[in-house]
Structures are given as structure tokens and as C-alpha cells.
KEKE-3310 file (N, C-alpha, C; in steps of 0.2 Angstrom, whole numbers, plus 5000, padded with zeros to 4 digits):
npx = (4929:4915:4904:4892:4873:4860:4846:4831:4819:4825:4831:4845:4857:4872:4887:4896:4898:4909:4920:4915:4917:4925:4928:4916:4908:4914:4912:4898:4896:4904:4895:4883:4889:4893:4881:4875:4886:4885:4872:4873:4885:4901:4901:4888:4886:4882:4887:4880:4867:4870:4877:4866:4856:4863:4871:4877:4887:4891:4904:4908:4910:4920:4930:4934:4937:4940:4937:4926:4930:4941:4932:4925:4936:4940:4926:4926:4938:4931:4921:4930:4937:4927:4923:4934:4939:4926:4929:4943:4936:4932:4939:4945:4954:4955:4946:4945:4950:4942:4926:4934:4935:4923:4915:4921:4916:4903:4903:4906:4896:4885:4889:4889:4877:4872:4877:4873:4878:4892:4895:4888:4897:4910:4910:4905:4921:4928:4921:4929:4942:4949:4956:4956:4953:4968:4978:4976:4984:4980:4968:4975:4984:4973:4967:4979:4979:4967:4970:4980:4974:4966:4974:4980:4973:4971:4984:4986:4975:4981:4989:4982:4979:4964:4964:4967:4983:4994:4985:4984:4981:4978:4968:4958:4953:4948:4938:4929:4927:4919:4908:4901:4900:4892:4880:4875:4877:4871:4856:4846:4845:4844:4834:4823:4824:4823:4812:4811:4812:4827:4831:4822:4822:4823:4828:4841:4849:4850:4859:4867:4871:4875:4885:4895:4899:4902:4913:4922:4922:4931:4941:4944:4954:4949:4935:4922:4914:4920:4930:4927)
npy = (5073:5068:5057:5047:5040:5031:5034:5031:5032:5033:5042:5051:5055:5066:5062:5071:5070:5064:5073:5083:5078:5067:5057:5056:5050:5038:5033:5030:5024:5010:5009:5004:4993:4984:4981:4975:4965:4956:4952:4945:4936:4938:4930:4929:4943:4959:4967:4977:4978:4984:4996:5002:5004:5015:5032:5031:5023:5007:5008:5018:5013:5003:5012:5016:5005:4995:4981:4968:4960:4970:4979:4972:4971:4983:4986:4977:4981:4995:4990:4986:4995:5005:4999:4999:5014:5016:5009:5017:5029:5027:5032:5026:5027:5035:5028:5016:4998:4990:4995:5001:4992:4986:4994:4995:4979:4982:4990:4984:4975:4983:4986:4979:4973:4985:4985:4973:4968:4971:4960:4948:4951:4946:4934:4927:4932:4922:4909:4912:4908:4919:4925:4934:4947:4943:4949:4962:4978:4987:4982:4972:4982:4991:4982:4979:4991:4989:4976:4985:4994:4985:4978:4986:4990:4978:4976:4987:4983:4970:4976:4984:4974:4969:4961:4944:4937:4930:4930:4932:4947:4943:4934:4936:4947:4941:4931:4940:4946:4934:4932:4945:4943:4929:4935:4939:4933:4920:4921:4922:4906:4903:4909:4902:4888:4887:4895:4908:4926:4930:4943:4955:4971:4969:4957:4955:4968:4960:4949:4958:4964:4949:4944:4957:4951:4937:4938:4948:4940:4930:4938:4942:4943:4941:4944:4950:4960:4967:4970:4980)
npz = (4909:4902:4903:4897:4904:4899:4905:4914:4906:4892:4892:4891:4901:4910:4916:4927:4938:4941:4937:4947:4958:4963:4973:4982:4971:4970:4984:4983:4972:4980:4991:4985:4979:4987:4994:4988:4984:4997:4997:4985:4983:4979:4966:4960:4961:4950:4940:4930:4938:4948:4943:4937:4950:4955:4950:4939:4925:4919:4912:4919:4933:4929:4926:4936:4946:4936:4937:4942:4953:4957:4961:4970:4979:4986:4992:5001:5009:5011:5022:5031:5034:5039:5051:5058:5061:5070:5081:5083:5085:5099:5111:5124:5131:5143:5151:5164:5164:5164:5160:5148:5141:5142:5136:5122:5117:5118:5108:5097:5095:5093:5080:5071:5073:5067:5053:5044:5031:5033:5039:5031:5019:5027:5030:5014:5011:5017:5011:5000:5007:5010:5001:4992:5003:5007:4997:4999:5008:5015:5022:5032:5037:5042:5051:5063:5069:5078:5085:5092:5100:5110:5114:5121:5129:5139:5142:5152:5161:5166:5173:5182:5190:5189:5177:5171:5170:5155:5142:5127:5114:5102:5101:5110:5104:5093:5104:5107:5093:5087:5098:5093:5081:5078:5082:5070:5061:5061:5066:5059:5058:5072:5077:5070:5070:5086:5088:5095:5091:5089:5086:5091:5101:5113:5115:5110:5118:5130:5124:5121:5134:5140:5131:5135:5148:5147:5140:5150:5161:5156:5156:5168:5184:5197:5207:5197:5202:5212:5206:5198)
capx = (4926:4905:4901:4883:4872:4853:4841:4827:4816:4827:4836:4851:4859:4878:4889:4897:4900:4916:4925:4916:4916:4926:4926:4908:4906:4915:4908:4890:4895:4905:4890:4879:4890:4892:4874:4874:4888:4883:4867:4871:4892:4906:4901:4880:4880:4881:4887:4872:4862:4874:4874:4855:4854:4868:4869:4882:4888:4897:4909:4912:4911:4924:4935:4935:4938:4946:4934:4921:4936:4944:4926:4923:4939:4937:4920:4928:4941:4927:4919:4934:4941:4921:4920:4939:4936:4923:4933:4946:4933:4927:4942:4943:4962:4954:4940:4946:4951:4936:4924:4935:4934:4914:4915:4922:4914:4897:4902:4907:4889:4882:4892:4887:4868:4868:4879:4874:4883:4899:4895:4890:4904:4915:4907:4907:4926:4928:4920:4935:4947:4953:4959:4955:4959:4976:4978:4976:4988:4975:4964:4981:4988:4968:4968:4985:4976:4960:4974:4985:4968:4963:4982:4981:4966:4972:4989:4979:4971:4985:4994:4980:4977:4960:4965:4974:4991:4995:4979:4983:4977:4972:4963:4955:4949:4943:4933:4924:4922:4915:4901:4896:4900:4887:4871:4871:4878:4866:4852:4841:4843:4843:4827:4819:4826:4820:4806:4813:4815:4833:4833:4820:4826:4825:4833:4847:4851:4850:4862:4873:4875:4878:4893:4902:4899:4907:4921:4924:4924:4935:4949:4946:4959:4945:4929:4923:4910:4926:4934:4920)
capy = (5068:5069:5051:5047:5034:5027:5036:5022:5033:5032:5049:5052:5059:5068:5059:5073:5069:5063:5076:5086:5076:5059:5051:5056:5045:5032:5028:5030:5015:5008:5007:5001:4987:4983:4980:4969:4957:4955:4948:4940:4935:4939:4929:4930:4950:4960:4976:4980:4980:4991:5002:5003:5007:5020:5036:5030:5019:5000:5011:5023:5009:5000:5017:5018:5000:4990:4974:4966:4958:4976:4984:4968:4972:4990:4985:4975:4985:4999:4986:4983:5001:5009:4997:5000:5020:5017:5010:5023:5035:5029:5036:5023:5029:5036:5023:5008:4995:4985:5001:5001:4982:4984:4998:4992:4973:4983:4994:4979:4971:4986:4988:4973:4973:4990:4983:4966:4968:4967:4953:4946:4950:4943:4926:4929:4932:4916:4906:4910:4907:4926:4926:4942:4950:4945:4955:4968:4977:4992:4978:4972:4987:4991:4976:4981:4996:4983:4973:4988:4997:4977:4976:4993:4990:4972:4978:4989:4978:4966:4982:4986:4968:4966:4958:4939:4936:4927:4930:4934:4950:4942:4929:4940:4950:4934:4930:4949:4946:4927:4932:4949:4939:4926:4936:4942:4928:4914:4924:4918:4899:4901:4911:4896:4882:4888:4896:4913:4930:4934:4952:4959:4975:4967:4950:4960:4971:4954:4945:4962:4962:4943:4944:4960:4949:4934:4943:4951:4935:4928:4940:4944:4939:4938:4945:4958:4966:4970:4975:4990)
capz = (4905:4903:4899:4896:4903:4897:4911:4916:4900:4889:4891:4892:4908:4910:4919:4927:4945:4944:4939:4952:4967:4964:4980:4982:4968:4973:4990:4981:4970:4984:4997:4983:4978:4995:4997:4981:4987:5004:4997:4980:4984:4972:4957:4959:4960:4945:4938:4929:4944:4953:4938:4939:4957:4955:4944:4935:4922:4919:4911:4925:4938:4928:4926:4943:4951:4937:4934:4948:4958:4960:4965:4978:4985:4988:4995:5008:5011:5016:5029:5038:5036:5043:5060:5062:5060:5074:5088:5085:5090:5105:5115:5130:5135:5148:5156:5169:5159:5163:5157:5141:5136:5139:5129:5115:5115:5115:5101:5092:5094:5090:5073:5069:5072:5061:5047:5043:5024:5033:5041:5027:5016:5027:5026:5010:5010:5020:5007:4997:5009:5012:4995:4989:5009:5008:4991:5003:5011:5017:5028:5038:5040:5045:5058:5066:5075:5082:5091:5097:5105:5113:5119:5128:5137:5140:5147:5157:5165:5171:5178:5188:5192:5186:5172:5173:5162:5150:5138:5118:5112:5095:5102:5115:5100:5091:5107:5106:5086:5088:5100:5091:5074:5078:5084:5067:5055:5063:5071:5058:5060:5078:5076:5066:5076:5093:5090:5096:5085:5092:5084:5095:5104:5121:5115:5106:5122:5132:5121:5121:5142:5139:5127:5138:5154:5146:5141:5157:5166:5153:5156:5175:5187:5200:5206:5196:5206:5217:5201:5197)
cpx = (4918:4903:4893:4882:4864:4850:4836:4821:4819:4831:4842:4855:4867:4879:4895:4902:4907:4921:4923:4915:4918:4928:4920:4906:4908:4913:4900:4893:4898:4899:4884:4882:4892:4884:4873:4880:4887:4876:4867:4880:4894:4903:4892:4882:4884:4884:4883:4869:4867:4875:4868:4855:4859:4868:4874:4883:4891:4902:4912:4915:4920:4931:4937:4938:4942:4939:4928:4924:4939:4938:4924:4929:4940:4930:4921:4934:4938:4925:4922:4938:4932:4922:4929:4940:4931:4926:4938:4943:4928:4933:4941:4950:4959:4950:4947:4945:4945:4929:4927:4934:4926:4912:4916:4919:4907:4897:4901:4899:4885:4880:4890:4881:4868:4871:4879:4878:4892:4900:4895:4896:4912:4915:4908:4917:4929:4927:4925:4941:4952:4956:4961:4956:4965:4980:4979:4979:4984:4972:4969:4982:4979:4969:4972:4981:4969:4965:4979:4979:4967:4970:4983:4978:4968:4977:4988:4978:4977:4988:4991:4978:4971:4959:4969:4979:4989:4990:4982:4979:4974:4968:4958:4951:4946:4937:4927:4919:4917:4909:4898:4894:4893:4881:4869:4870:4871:4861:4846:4839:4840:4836:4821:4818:4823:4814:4805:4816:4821:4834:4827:4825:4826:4829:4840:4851:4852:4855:4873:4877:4879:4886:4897:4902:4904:4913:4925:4927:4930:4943:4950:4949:4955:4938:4928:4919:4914:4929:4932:4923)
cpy = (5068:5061:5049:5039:5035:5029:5029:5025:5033:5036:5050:5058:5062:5066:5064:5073:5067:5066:5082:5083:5068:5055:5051:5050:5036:5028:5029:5023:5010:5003:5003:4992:4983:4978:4973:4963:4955:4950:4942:4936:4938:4936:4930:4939:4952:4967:4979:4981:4984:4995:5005:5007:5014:5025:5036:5024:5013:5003:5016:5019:5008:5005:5018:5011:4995:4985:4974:4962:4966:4978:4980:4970:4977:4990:4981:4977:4989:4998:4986:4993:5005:5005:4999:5009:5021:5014:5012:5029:5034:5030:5032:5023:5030:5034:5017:5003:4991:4990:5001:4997:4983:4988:4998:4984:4977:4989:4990:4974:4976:4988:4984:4972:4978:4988:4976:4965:4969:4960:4947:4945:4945:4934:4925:4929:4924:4911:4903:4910:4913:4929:4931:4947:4948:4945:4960:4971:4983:4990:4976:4978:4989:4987:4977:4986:4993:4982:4976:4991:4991:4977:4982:4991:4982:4973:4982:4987:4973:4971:4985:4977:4964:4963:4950:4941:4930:4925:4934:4938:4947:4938:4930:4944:4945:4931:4934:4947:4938:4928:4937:4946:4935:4928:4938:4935:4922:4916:4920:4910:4900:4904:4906:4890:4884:4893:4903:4920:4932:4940:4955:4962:4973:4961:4953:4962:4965:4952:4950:4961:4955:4943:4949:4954:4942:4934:4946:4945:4932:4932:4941:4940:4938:4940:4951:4963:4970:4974:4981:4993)
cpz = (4907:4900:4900:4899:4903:4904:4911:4911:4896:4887:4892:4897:4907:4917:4924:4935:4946:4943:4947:4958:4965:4969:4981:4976:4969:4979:4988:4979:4975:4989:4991:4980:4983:4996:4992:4983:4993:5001:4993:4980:4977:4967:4957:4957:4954:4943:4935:4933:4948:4950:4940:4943:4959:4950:4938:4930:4922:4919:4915:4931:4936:4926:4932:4947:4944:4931:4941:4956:4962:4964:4973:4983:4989:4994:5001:5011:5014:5020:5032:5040:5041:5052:5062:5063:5068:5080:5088:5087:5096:5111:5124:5132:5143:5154:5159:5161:5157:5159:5150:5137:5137:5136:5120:5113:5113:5107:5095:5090:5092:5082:5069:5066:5067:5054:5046:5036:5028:5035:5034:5020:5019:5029:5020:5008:5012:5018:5003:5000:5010:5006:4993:4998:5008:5002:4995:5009:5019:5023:5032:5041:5046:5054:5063:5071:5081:5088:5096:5102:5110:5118:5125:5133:5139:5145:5152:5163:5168:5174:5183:5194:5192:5182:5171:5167:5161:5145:5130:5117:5105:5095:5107:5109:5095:5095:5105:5098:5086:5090:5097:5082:5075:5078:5075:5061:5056:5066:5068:5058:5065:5079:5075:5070:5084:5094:5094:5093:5091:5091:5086:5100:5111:5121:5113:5112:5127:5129:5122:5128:5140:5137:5129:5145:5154:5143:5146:5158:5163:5155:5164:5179:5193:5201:5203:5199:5212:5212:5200:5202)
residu = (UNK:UNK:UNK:UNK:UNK:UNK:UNK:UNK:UNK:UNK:UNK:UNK:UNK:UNK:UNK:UNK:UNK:UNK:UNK:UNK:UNK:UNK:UNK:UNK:UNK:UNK:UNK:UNK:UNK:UNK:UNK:UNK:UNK:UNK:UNK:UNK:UNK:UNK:UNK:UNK:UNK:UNK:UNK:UNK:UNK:UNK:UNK:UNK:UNK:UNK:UNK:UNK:UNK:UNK:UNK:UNK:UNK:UNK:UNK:UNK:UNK:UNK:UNK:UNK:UNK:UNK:UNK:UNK:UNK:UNK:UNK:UNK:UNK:UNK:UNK:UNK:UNK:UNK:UNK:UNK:UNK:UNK:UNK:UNK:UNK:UNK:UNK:UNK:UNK:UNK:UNK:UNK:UNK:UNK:UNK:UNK:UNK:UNK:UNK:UNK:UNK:UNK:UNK:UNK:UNK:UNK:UNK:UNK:UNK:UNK:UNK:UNK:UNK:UNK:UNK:UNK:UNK:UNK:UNK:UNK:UNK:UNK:UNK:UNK:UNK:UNK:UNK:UNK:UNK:UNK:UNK:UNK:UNK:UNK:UNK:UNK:UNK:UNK:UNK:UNK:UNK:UNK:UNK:UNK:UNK:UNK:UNK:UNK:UNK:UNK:UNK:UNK:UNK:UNK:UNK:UNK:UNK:UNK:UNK:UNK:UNK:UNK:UNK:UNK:UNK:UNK:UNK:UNK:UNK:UNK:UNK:UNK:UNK:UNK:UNK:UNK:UNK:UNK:UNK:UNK:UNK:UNK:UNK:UNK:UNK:UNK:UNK:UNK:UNK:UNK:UNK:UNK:UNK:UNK:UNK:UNK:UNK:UNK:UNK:UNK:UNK:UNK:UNK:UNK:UNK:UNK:UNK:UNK:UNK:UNK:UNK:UNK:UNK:UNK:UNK:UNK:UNK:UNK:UNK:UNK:UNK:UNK:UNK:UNK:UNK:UNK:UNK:UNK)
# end
């Protein structure tokens, strides 16, 4: 199928990408409409403008995803499938468990700072009360792999006796998300309010050691500079 859309002169361009490369077209419109509810939420952004900014049309969009509902959920499925993609490849099987949990908290902060559109979105999701997440079977099944990696390095750690017992891996990966969650969600009040840009590279990387250090100590069963 060759569907036509209105060039930004008035030409007429051939829609043809989608038979040659239909995933490629889909994380195009994906990542642009990503970017559009992250900023404007579900009901502000627009499939016009995500047409626009994309080389395709309402009518391909909506050949592809459905409606604007279908498109946001896709589009938050991608966020939670990209950062869970990235702590499967950071291969911490074989680090000290304490090595592995500060490996993974700083990836988590890092993921963060470079994707503020997830973050976004999942505020955003939270607005509605998960509604549209628990539609989805894709992001659970997603999540399941978070708390089996957390629980490894977790049990891990009380087997070598670094670790105390009786800690909750889901609430132990709620701590992790919580502190790298807030530097991005609230950075700008907190920037406002006190008078201090908290996303300078040295305040960022200060905030990063912080949030693996109070993690550590949260799970260590005692000293950790013995621990190392």
C-alpha cells in the first residue's frame, strides 16, 4: 500500500516505508509520539503534530496503532521495554553482589537522566491511576525480569553475608526507582526552591554516588568498607 500525505509544500510524497521497513516505521512514529506525551499528556498531545514531525500520515499512524489510546500504550510499553533491555545488558552475574547493586542503581540514574520522556510518561501514567498499564500484559511480563535480576543480586548478597535478611526485592527495587525517579521528576522545583541547578554534571554525579551509597547501607548487614 503507497498512501500519500501533503509534504510541508504542498507535494505529495509516497508513503512507502511501510511496506519496506515496517518496524522502522513504527519506532519513528513511536519515538515521536513518545516525545509528544511526555510533554503534552494523553489527552493534550495530538496526532496532527505527531504526523507533522513524522514522515507519515494520521492514516498510517492510525493503520498502525488503532486510535491515540492504542499509540500511548505502545508508547509506554517502549519506555518500560528500553530501560528493562538496558539492565539486561549489564551482565552483573558475575560482580560481588555489592558491585552488582551499584551497578545497577547507577544505571538506573543514569537511564533516567538520559530519558526524562519516560519519566515523564510514567507520571503521566499515574495520573490515570495505571489504567492504561494494566491493559498491558507486555509491561508486567516486562517488570517480572527487573525483580528477578534485584532478587539475584539480593540473594547473593545474604549468601555471602553482606546483605541483611528479610528485605523485599520489590520494595528494594521501589527504593532504587524512588531516588533515581525523583532527581529527574522534581529536579526542577527543587532547582527553584533552593536556589541550586540540580542537573549540573557535578551535582548529577554527587546525587548519583549518594543514591548507590544509600542503598547499600539500606541493605548491608554491616560495615561496608569491610564489605568491598
Amino acid at each position: 500500500m503507497n498512501a500519500k500525505k501533503t509534504g510541508p509544500k504542498g507535494k505529495q510524497v509516497l508513503e512507502t516505508t511501510r511496506v519496506q521497513d515496517p518496524e522502522g516505521t513504527r519506532r519513528n512514529i513511536i519515538e515521536v509520539a513518545s516525545q509528544e506525551f511526555a510533554l503534552n499528556g494523553l489527552s493534550g498531545a495530538r496526532i496532527d503534530e505527531i504526523a507533522a514531525r513524522t514522515r507519515y500520515s494520521k492514516r498510517m499512524i492510525y493503520y498502525y496503532f488503532g486510535d491515540k489510546e492504542g499509540l500511548y500504550l505502545h508508547a509506554l510499553e517502549n519506555a518500560y521495554r528500553e530501560v528493562r533491555e538496558g539492565e539486561a545488558k549489564l551482565n552483573v552475574d558475575g560482580l560481588s553482589p555489592i558491585a552488582a547493586l551499584t551497578k545497577l542503581v547507577e544505571f538506573t540514574f543514569d537511564h533516567h537522566h538520559r530519558h526524562e520522556e519516560f519519566i515523564r510518561m510514567v507520571m503521566i501514567e499515574n495520573i490515570h491511576h495505571g489504567a492504561y498499564l494494566d491493559q498491558s500484559k507486555v509491561i508486567r511480563d516486562l517488570n517480572i525480569t527487573a525483580i528477578d535480576q534485584i532478587s539475584r543480586i539480593y540473594s547473593r548478597g545474604v549468601e555471602d553475608g553482606v546483605f541483611r535478611k528479610g528485605l523485599d526485592p520489590v520494595e528494594l527495587h521501589w527504593q532504587v526507582s524512588a531516588l533515581c525517579f525523583f532527581n529527574v521528576s522534581n529536579r526542577a522545583t527543587f532547582s527553584k526552591i533552593f536556589g541550586r541547578d540540580f542537573g549540573t554534571p557535578k551535582q548529577l554525579e554527587r546525587l548519583k554516588r549518594n543514591s548507590v551509597e544509600m542503598v547499600l547501607r539500606f541493605v548491608a548487614s554491616g560495615d561496608l568498607k569491610k564489605a568491598k
